[in-house]
Each structure stands twice: as C-alpha cells, then as structure tokens.
Kinemage of the C-alpha trace (Angstrom):
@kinemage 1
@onewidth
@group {chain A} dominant
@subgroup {mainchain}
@vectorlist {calphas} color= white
{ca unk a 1} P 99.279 113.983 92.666
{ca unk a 2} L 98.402 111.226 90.266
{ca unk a 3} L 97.066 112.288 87.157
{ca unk a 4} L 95.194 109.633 85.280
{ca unk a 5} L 94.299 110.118 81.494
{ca unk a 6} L 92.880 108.214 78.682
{ca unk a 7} L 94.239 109.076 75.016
{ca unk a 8} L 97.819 111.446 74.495
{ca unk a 9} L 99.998 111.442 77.561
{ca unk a 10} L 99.683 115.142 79.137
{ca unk a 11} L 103.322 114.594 80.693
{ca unk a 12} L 104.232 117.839 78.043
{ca unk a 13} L 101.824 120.069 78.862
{ca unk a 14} L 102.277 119.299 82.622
{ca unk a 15} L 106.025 119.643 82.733
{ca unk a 16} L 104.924 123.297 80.895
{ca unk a 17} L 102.964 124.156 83.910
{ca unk a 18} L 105.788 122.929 86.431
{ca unk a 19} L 108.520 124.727 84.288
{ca unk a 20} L 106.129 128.361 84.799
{ca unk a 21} L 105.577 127.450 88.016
{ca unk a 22} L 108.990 127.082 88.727
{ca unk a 23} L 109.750 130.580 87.568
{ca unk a 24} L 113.481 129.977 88.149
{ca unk a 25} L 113.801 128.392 91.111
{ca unk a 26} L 111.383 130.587 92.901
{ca unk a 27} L 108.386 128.750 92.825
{ca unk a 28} L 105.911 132.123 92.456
{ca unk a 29} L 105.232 131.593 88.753
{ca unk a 30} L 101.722 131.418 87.194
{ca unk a 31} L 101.759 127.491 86.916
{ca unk a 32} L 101.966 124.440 88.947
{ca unk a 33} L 103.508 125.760 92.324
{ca unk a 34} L 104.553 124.852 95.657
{ca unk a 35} L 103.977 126.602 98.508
{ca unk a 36} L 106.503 124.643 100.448
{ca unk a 37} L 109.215 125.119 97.822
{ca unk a 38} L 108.990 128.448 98.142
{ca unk a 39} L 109.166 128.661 101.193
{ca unk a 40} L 112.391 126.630 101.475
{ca unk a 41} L 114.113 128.380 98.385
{ca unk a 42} L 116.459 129.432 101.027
{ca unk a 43} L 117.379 126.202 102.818
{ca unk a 44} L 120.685 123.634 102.734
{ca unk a 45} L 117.822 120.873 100.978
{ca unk a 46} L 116.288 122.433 98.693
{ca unk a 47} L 112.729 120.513 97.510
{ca unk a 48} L 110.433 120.827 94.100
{ca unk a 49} L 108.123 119.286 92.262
{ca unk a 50} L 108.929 116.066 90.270
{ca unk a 51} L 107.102 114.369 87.775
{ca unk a 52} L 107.100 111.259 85.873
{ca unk a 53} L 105.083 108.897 83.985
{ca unk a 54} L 103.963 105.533 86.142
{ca unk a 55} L 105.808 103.785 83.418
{ca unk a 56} L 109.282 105.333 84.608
{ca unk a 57} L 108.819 105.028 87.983
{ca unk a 58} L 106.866 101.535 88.425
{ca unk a 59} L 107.554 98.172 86.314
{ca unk a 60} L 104.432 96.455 86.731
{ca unk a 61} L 100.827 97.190 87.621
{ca unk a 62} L 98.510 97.914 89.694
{ca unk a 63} L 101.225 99.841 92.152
{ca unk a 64} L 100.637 101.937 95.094
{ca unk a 65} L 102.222 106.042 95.134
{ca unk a 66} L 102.056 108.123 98.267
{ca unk a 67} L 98.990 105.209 99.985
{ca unk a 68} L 97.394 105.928 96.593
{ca unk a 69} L 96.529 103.142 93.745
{ca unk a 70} L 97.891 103.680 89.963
{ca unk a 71} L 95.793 100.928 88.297
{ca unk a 72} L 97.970 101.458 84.843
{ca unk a 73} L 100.659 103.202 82.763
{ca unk a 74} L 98.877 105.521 81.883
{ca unk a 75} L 99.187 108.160 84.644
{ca unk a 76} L 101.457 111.034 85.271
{ca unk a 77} L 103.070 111.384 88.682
{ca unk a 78} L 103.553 114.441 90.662
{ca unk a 79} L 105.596 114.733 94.162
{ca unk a 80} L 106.584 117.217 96.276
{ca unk a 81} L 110.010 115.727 97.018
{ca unk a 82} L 113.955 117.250 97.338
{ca unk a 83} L 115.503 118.414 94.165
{ca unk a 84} L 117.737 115.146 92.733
{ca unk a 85} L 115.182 112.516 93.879
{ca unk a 86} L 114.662 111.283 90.025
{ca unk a 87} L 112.276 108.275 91.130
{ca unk a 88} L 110.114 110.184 93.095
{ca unk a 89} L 110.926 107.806 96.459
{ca unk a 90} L 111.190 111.218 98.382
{ca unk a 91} L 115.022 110.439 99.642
{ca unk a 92} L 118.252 111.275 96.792
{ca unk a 93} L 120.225 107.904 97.147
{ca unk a 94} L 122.363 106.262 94.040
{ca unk a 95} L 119.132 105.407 92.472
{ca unk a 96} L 118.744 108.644 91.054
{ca unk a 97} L 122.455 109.264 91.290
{ca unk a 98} L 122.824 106.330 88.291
{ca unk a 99} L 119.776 108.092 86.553
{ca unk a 100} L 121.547 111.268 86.464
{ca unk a 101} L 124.772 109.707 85.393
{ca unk a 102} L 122.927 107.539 82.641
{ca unk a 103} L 121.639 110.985 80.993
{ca unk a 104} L 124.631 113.626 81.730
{ca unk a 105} L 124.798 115.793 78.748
{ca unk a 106} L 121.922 114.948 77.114
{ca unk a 107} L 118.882 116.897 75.780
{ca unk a 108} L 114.988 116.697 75.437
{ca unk a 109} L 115.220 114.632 79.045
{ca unk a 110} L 112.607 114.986 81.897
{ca unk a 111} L 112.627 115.041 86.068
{ca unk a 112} L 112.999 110.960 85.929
{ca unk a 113} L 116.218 111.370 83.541
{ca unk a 114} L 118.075 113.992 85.928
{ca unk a 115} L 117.251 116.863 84.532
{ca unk a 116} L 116.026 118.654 88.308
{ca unk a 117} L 115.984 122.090 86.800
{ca unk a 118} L 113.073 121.732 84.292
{ca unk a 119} L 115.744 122.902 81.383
{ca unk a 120} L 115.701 120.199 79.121
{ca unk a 121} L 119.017 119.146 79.626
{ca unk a 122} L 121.159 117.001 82.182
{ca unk a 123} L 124.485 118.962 83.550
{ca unk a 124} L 126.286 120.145 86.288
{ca unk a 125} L 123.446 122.473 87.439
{ca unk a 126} L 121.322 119.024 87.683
{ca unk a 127} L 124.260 117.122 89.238
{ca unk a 128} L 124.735 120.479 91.580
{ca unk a 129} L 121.096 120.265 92.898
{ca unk a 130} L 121.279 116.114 93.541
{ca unk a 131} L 124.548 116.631 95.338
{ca unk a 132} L 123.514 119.136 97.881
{ca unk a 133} L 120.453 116.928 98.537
{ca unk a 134} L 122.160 113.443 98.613
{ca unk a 135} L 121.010 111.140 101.040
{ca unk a 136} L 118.631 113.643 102.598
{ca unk a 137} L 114.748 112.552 102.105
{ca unk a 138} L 111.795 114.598 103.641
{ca unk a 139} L 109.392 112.501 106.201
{ca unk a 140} L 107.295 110.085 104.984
{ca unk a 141} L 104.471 111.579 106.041
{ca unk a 142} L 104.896 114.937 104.452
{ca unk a 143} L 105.590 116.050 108.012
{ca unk a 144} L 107.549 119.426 108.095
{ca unk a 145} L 111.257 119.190 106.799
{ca unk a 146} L 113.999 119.950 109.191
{ca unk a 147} L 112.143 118.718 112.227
{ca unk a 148} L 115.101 117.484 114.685
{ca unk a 149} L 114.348 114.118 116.680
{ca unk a 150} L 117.553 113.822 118.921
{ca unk a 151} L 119.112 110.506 119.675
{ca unk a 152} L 119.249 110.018 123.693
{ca unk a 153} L 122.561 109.768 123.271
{ca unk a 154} L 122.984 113.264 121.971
{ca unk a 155} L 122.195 114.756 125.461
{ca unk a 156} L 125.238 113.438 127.116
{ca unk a 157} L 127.299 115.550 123.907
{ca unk a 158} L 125.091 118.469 124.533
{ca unk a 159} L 126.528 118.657 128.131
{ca unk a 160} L 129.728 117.942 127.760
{ca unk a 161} L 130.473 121.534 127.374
{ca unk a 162} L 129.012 122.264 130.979
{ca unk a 163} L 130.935 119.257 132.451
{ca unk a 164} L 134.148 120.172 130.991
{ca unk a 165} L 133.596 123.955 132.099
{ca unk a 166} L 132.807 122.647 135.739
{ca unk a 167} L 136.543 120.610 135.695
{ca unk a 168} L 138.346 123.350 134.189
{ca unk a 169} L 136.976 125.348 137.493
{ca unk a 170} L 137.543 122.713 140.044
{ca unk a 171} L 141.509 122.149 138.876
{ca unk a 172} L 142.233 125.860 139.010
C-alpha cells in the first residue's frame, strides 16, 4: 500500500492503526489488519505489516514499490512482508540485520529502525522476531508462503530410503 499525502506526514496515525490492528501479535484488532498474518500467527516465519516513509526506504526519486510508482518523499509505505524485514524488500538479510543493530535499545523508533513489534522500542523481542525469520523472504509475487518447489535432485534423496530398504533385504 502506498499512501501518498500532501501536508503532515500520517506515518503516526498509521503506525496507531497497525499497532490496534496488531492486537498483540494476533492480527484480529480493530485497525489495520492482515488476514494472512493471522492466519500464519502459528507458523516457523512469522509475517506482518511494515511500514515506512519513502524517505527511509528509497534515496532518490521517482522509485518503483511492489510494480507501483512513488513519485516523492512524501508517501508512507505499507507491506505485507516477514517480521524483521526493516526495508520492506520482503526477504530478512543483514540489511535489516545492521538496522536493527544500529537502533538496539533505543526508544520512540519505528518498523524501518527494528522495532518489528510496534512497541516503540528496539530489543531482544525485535532481534527474536528478525532471527527466526532470517534469510527467509515470501514470493515475489505475493504467491502463498510455504509453497515447496523441489530441486530434481531432491527425488533421488527422497528414495534413498526405499533403495537402502531393498539392499538391506537382498543381503539378508
């Protein structure tokens, strides 16, 4: 979501609705929600909703977010992208790592600073959530998460069990 304005930022008032939203990591609050989030509350990568203002996330304009244009810097960003992806690139990767580590311990910070649980404030609950989702990204085309694309190779492993049963019988 790209939300374009004119005048104050609305990054406060829309980091309000995220934080109601997020009702706690359950995503079933009155605000901005996520349908998806919810839904994956339960699963090893966890995903949310992060925010930013163009300014954080791009250095020069026009730029391009998710096939879309962002003539200026004055635009608030919205994704819905794994918890610890700070620059909104939908993959965690040192990037965000380094934004984290830049802001550990300090207050009044937003999504693009670290702080991945809407609190205010970078620390180990942030640093727990970019952790469990390091180097995991969801598909570029917003394409269900946890969809499994073997590698041909990984057919060979998936029988080896069945070959090695079939020796074990033939040597007895």
């Amino acid at each position: 979501m790209i939300v374009d304005y004119t005048g104050p930022s609305p990054l406060a008032t829309i980091k309000a609705l995220l934080v109601t939203g997020y009702a706690g990591g359950a995503w079933t609050g009155n605000g901005i929600t996520s349908n998806t989030a919810a839904a994956n509350v339960a699963a090893p990568h966890k995903t949310a909703l992060g925010y930013a203002e163009a300014s954080d996330i791009f250095g020069s304009f026009p730029a391009t977010f998710r096939g879309q244009n962002v003539p200026d810097n004055t635009a608030v960003l919205i994704r819905y992208t794994p918890y610890g992806d700070a620059d909104l690139s939908g993959t965690v990767d040192t990037i965000d790592f380094n934004q984290l580590a830049t802001n550990f311990s300090q207050s009044n910070k937003l999504w693009h600073d670290g702080d991945f649980d809407y609190s205010g404030t970078v620390d180990t609950l942030d640093f727990n959530l970019l952790a469990t989702n390091f180097a995991f990204g969801i598909p570029a085309d917003g394409g269900p998460l946890g969809s499994f694309v073997p590698e041909p190779a990984f057919a060979s492993l998936a029988c080896l069990p069945l070959a090695m049963a079939r020796r074990r019988r033939r040597s007895t």
